[in-house]
C-alpha positions in Angstrom: 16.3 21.7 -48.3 13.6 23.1 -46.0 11.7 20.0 -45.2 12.4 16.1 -45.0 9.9 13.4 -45.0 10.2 9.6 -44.1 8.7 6.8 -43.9 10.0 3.9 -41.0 8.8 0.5 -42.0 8.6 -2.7 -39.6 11.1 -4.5 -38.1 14.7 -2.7 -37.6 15.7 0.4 -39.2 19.3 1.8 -39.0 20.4 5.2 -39.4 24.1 5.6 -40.4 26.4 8.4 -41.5 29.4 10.2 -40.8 29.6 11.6 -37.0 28.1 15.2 -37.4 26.3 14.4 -40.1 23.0 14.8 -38.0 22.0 11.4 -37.4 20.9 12.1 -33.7 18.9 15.1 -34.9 16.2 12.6 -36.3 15.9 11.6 -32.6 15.9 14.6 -31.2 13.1 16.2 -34.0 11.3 13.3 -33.1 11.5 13.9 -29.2 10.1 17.6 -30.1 6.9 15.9 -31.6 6.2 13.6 -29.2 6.3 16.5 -26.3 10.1 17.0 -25.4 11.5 20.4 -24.3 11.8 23.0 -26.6 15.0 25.1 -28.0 14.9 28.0 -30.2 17.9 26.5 -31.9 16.2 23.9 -33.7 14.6 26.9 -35.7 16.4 27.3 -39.3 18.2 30.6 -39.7 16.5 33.1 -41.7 13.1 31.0 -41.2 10.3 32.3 -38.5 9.6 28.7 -36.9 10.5 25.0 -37.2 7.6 22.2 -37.3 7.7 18.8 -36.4 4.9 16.2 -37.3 5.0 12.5 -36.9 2.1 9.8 -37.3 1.4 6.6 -36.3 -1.0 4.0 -36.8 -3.2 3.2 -33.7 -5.0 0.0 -35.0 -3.1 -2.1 -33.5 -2.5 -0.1 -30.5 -5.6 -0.6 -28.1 -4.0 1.7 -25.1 -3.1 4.5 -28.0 -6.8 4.4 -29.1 -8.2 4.2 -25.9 -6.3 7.5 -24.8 -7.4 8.6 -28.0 -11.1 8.5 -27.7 -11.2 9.3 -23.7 -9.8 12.6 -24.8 -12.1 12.9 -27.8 -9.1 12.9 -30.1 -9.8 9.6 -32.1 -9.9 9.7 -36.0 -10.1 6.8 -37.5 -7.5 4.9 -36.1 -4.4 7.0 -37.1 -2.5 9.7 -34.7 -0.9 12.7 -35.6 1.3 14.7 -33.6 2.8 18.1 -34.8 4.5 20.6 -32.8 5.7 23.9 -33.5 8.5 26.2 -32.1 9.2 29.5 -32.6 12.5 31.7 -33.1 11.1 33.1 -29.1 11.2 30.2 -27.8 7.1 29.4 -28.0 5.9 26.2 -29.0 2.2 24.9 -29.7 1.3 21.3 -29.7 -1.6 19.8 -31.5 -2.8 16.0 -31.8 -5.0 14.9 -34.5 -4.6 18.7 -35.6 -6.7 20.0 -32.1 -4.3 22.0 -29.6 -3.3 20.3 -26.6 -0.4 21.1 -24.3 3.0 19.4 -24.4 1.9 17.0 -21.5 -0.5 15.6 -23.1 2.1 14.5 -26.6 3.8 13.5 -23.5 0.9 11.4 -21.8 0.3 10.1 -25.1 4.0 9.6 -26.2 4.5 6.8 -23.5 2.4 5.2 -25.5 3.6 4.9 -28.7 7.2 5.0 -28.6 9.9 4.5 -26.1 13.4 6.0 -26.7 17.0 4.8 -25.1 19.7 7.6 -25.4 23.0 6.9 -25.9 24.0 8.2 -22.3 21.1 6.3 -20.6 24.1 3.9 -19.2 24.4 6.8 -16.7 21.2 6.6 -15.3 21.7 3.2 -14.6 23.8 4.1 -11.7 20.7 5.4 -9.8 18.7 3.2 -7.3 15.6 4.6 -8.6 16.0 3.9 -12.2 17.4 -0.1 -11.0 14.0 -0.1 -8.8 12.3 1.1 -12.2 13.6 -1.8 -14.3 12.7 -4.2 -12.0 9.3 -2.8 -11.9 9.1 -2.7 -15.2 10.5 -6.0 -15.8 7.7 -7.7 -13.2 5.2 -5.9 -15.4 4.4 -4.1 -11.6 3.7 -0.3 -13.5 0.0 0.0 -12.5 0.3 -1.5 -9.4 3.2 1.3 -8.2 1.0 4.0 -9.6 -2.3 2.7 -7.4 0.6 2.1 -4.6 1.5 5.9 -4.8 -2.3 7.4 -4.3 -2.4 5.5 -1.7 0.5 6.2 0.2 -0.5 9.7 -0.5 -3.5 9.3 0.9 -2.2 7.7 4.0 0.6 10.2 4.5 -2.5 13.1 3.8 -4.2 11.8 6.6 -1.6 10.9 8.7 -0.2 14.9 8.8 -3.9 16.4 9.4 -4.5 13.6 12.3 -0.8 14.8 13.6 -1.9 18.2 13.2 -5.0 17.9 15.2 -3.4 16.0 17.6 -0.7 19.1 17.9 -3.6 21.6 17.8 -5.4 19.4 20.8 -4.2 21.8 23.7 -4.9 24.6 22.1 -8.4 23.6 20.8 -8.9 22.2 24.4 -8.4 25.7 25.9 -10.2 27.6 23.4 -12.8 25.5 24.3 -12.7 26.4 27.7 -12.5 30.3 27.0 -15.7 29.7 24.6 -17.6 27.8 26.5 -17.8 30.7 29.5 -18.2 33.5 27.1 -21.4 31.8 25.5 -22.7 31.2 28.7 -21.9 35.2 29.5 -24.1 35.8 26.1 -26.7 32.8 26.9 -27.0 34.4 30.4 -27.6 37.9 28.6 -30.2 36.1 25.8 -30.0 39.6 24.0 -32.3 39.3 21.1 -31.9 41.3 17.7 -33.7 44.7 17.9 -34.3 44.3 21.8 -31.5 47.0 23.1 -33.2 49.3 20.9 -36.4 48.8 22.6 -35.1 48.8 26.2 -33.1 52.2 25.5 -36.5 53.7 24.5 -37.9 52.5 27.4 -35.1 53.4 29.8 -35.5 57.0 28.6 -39.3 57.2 29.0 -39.0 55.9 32.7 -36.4 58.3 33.6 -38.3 61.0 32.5 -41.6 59.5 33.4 -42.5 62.9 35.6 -41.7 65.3 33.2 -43.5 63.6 30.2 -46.9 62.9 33.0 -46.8 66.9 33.2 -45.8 67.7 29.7 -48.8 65.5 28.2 -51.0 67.3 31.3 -50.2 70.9 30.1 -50.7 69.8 26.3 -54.5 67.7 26.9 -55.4 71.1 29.0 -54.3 72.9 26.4 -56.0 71.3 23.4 -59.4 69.9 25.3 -59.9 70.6 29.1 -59.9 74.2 29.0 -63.6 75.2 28.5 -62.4 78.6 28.0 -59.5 78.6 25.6 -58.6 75.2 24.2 -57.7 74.3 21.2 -60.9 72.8 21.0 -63.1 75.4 21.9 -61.4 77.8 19.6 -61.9 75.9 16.4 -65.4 75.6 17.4 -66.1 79.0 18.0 -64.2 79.6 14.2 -66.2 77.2 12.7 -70.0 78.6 13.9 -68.2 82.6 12.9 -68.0 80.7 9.2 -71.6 79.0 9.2 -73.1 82.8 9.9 -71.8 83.7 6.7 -74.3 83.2 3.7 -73.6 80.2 1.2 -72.3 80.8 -1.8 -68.6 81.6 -1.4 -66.7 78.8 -2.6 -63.3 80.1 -0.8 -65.4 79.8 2.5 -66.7 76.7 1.7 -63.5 75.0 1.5 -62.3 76.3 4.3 -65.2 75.3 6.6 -64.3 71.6 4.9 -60.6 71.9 5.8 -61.9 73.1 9.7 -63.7 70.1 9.8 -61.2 67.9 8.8 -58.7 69.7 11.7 -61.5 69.1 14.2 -60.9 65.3 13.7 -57.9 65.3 13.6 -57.3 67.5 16.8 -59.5 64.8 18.4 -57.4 61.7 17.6 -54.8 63.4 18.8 -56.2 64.6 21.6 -57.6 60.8 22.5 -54.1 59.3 21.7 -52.6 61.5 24.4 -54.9 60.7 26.6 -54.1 57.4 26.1 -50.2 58.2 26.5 -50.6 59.9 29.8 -52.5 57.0 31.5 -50.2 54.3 29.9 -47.4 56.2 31.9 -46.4 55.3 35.3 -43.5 55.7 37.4 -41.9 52.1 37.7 -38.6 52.3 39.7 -38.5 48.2 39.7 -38.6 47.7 36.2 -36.3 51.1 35.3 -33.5 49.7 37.7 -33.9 46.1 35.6 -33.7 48.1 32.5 -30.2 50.0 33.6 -28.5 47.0 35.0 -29.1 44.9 31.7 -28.4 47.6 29.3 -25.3 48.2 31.4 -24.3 44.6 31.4 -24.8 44.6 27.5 -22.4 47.8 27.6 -19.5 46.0 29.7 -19.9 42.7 28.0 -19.2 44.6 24.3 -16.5 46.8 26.3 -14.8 43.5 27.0 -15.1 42.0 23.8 -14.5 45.1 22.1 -16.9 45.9 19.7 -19.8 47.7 19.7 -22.8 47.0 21.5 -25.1 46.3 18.5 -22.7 43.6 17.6 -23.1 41.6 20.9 -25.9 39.2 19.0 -23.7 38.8 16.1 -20.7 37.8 18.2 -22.6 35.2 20.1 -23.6 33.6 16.9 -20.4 33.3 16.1 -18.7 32.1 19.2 -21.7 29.0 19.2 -20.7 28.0 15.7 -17.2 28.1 16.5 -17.7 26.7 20.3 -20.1 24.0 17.8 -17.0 22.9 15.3 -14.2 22.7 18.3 -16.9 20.6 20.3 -16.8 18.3 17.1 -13.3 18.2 17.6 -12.8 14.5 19.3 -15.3 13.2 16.6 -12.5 14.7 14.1 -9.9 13.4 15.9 -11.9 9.7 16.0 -12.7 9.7 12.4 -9.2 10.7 11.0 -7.9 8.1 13.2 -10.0 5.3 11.5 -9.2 7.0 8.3 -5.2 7.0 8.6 -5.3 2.9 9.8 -7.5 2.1 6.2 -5.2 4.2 4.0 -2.0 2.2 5.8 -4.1 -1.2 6.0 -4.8 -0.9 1.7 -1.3 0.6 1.3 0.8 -2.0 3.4 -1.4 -5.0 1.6 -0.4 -3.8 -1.9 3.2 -3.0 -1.0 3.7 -6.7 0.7 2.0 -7.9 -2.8 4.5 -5.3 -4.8 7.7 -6.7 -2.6 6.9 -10.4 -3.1 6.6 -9.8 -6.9 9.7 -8.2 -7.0 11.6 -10.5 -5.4 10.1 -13.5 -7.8 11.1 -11.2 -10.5 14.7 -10.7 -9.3 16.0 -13.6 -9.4 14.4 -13.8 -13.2 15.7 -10.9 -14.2 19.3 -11.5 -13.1 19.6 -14.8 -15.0 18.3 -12.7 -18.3 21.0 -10.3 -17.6 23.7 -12.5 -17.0 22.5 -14.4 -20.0 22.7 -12.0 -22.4 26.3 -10.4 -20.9 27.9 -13.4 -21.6 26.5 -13.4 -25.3 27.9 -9.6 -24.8 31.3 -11.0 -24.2 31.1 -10.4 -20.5 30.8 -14.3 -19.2 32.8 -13.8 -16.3 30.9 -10.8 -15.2 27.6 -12.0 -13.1 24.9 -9.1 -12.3 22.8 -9.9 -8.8 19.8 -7.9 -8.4 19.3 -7.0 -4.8 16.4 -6.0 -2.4 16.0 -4.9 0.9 12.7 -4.9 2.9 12.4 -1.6 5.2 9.1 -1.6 6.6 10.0 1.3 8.5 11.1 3.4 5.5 7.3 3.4 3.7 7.4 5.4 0.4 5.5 6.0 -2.5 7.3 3.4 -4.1 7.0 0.5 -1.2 8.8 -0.8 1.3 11.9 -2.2 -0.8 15.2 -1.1 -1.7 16.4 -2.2 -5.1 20.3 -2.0 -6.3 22.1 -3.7 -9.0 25.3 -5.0 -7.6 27.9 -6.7 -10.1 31.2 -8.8 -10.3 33.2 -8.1 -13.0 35.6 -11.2 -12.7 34.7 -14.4 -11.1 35.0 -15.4 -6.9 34.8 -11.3 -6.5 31.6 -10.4 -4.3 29.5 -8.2 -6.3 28.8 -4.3 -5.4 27.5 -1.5 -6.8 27.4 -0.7 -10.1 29.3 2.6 -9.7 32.1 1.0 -7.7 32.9 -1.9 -9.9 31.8 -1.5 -14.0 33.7 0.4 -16.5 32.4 2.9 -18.8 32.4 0.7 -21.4 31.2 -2.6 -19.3 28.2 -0.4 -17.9 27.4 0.4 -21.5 27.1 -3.8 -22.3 25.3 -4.1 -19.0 22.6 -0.8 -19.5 22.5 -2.7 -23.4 21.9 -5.6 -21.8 19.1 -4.5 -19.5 17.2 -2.6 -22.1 16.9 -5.3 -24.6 15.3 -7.4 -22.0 13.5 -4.6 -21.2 12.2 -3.5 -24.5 11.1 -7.0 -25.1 8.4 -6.5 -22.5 7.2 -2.5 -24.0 3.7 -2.4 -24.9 4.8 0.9 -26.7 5.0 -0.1 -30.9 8.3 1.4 -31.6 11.3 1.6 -30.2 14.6 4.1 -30.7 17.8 3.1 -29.7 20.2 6.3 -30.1 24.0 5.0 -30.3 23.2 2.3 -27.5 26.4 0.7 -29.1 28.9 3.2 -28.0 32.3 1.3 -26.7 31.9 -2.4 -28.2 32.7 -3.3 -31.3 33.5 -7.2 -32.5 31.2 -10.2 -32.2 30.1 -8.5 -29.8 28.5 -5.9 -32.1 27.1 -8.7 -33.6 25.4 -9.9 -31.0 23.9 -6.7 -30.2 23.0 -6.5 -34.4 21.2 -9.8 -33.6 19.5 -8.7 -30.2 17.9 -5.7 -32.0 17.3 -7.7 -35.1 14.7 -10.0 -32.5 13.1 -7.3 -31.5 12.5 -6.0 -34.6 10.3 -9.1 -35.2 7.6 -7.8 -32.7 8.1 -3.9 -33.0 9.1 -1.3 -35.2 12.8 -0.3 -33.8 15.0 2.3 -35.2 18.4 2.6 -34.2 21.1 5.1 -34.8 24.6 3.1 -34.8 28.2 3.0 -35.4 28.9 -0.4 -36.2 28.7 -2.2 -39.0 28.2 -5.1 -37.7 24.7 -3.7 -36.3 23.8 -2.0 -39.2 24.2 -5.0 -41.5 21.5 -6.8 -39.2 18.6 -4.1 -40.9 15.6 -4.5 -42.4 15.8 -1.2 -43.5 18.8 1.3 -44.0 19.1 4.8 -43.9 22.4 7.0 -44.4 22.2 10.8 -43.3 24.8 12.8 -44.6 25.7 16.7 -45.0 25.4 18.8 -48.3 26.3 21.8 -50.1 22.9 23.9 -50.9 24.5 27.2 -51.8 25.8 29.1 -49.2 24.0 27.0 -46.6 24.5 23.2 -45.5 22.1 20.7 -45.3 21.6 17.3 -44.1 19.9 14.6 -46.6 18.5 11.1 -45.4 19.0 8.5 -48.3 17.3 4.8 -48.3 19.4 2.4 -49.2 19.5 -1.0 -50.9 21.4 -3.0 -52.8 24.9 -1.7 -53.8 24.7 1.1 -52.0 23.9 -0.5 -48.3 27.3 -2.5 -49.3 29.2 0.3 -49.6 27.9 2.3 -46.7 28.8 -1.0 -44.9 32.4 -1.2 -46.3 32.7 2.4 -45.1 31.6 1.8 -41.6 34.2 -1.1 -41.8 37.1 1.6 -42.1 39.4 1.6 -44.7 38.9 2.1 -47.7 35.0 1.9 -48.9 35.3 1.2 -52.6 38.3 -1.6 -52.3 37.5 -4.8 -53.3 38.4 -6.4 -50.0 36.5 -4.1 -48.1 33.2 -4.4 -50.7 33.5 -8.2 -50.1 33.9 -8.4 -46.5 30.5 -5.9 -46.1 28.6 -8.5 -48.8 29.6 -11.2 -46.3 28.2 -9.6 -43.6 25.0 -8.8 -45.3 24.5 -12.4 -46.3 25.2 -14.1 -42.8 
């Protein structure tokens, strides 16, 4: 057998068998769907992957839907979740048949079913998990999660206002530092493209003699000279050409290309004309010129970079000079914002504590209630809180621990000091009935909550799960007869022979057979008379 299929119907279901017949495996394949860590283990030898599909109906669950259609998942009221693992370990999740990740079956999972393990007793020991009960009890779960964004938010600005705060000394003297080296750089006012400019300049007035006498020679040489200048020259070539007779055409483009050189030589001649009386010997404005290129030279020296970066760097020292001066603003503002966080967060936690303490007392006389219908009634549970406003967390400013007496005039104390193994099993049973009466989630799995009792008080617990079952679908994997007989529904899972491999089988049962699974739970022998009686008895009360 490769593949099983069922089909849980309302009210309580039992699931019954032999131990090791893989009872607890329904659970567990059930965990894997709804998002649960993987194991290669789970896959069948000889097979290449194991799959996992359950499916719920979402009409009556409005919080199901709702995730349902804010993730665009919805379909028509009805949710499936399949998961797949491989022999490697991988695993793919889908809802609805569209992949999605394992958080999200996990996101969603809270929603539609909520499972108590058979060791969850343990847990119980922890303040956290007490605090969580309580919580949970007080109906207080969205107001803890809006409690932890805040608080996270107030701590989140309370470290980058402490931050600031540390950083204040050394922002301060940065400050300092920056402020004198853009006034060096304001001072200087070098513009982009200007120590180009003042270089070229600089080298025309230190030479301004030698290029006065250079241009001299070169005017003289090209126009002044009556007798051989450049000018006179390319007249005297150009009047040799006109002699000739028309008609050459070589000639003829040559006298053009004279001509053109003739205008040419003078613009040229005109523009250094122009050059030599624009120059001037200015010792005045050539010592200005070496004392502020120097100064641009020692200020880049001293910042170390080079001197075409000076402009860059004093952009960049102003924006940063700019952000420290906004520093006290900063400081101001995250001030204001740290006192609103803690002002919302320290409203909602004094709310949160004074709920929880109505709740307390509440949820103690339910407790102790039910563990004297668990056969504990001398046993009293106290649920106690303190208030340490100077110990803020995410979870508020209270303290919660479950404290106990076993026996009566003893003062109660912790749960790990006093109960029993099999007494912090009644109490955990206890808690999560009362619990599980206040789930919003449809179904419910309790996996061999019933470990250590036995007895009326079996019963009892039959009963308790019984209630629930009027309100939610609840499955539960038991021991005990006397639980099992309380069922709506009843399943046996049992090992069998397929060949050379074993298999496990789930079987419904009704009628004669639910007696005799009964009868065999009751020990003894299952197919006595006595034993066939006394589980027909139980059936019937």
């Amino acid at each position: 057998m490769k593949s099983l299929e069922l089909n849980y119907g309302d009210g309580l279901t039992v699931i019954t068998g032999e131990t090791g017949a893989g009872k607890s495996i329904m659970v567990d394949a059930l965990a894997l769907a709804l998002g649960g860590r993987t194991d290669p283990g789970v896959v069948r030898h000889g097979e290449k992957r194991a799959e996992v599909t359950a499916a719920f109906n979402c009409d009556s669950n409005k919080t199901a839907q709702s995730w349902l259609e804010a993730h665009e998942l919805d379909q028509d009221g009805e949710c499936i979740l399949r998961r797949t693992i491989s022999t490697e370990g991988r695993s793919r999740a889908y809802i609805n048949g569209t992949p999605v990740t394992a958080q999200s079956l996990k996101d969603l999972s809270q929603l539609l079913v909520n499972i108590h393990g058979q060791h969850e007793h343990q847990t119980l020991l922890r303040r956290e998990t007490q605090r969580e009960l309580l919580d949970h009890f007080a109906s207080l779960q969205t107001q803890v999660i809006t409690l932890k964004v805040l608080f996270k938010a107030w701590q989140g600005s309370k470290l980058a206002l402490q931050t600031l705060k540390d950083k204040s000394r050394q922002f301060s003297e940065r400050h300092e530092l920056l402020s004198y080296q853009v006034k060096e750089l304001n001072d200087l006012a070098l513009q982009e493209g200007e120590l180009d400019k003042m270089e070229q300049e600089h080298q025309r007035l230190a030479n301004v003699g030698h290029l006065q006498q250079s241009s001299f020679n070169a005017l003289q040489l090209l126009r002044e000279n009556e007798k051989s200048s450049a000018q006179k020259l390319l007249s005297d070539a150009k009047r040799e050409l006109k002699n000739i007779p028309p008609g050459d055409s070589t000639l003829d483009a040559l006298q053009g290309l004279l001509e053109s050189v003739s205008v040419q030589l003078e613009e040229a001649c005109c523009d250094l004309d122009s050059y030599l009386s624009g120059l001037e010997n200015n010792p005045e404005r050539l010592q200005y010129l070496d004392e502020r290129i120097g100064l641009c030279h020692q200020l880049a020296r001293k910042h170390r970079l080079p001197v075409r970066e000076l402009t860059n760097l004093h952009l960049a020292l102003q924006k940063e000079l700019e952000e420290l001066s906004g520093c006290d603003d900063r400081l101001a503002s995250l001030m204001d914002e740290e006192q609103k966080h803690q002002s919302k967060y320290h409203k909602l936690a004094q709310t949160i504590g004074k709920t929880r303490k109505i709740f307390a007392v509440q949820l103690e006389h339910a407790i102790n209630k039910r563990l004297a219908k668990l056969g504990m009634a001398g046993a009293s549970l106290a649920v106690s809180i303190y208030s340490q406003r100077e110990h803020a967390s995410a979870h508020g400013y209270e303290q919660v621990e479950f404290l106990v007496a076993t026996n009566p005039g003893q003062p109660p104390k912790p749960l790990n000091k006093v109960a029993s193994g099999g007494e912090l099993s009644r109490i955990s049973l206890a808690i999560q009935a009362i619990c599980a009466e206040k789930y919003a989630t449809p179904t419910l799995i309790f996996d061999e909550v019933d470990v250590g009792i036995g007895g009326s008080t079996a019963s009892v617990v039959g009963k308790m799960l019984r209630k629930l079952g009027d309100n939610a679908q609840v499955l539960c994997v038991t021991h005990q007869a006397q639980v099992a007989s309380q069922a709506h529904h009843h399943y046996s899972v049992r090992k069998v022979n397929e060949g050379k491999n074993i298999c496990t089988e789930v079987i419904s049962l009704d009628g004669d057979d639910k007696v005799t699974e009964i009868a065999r739970m009751l020990g003894g022998d299952a197919f006595s008379p006595e034993s066939l009686e006394h589980a027909r008895v139980m059936l019937e009360a």
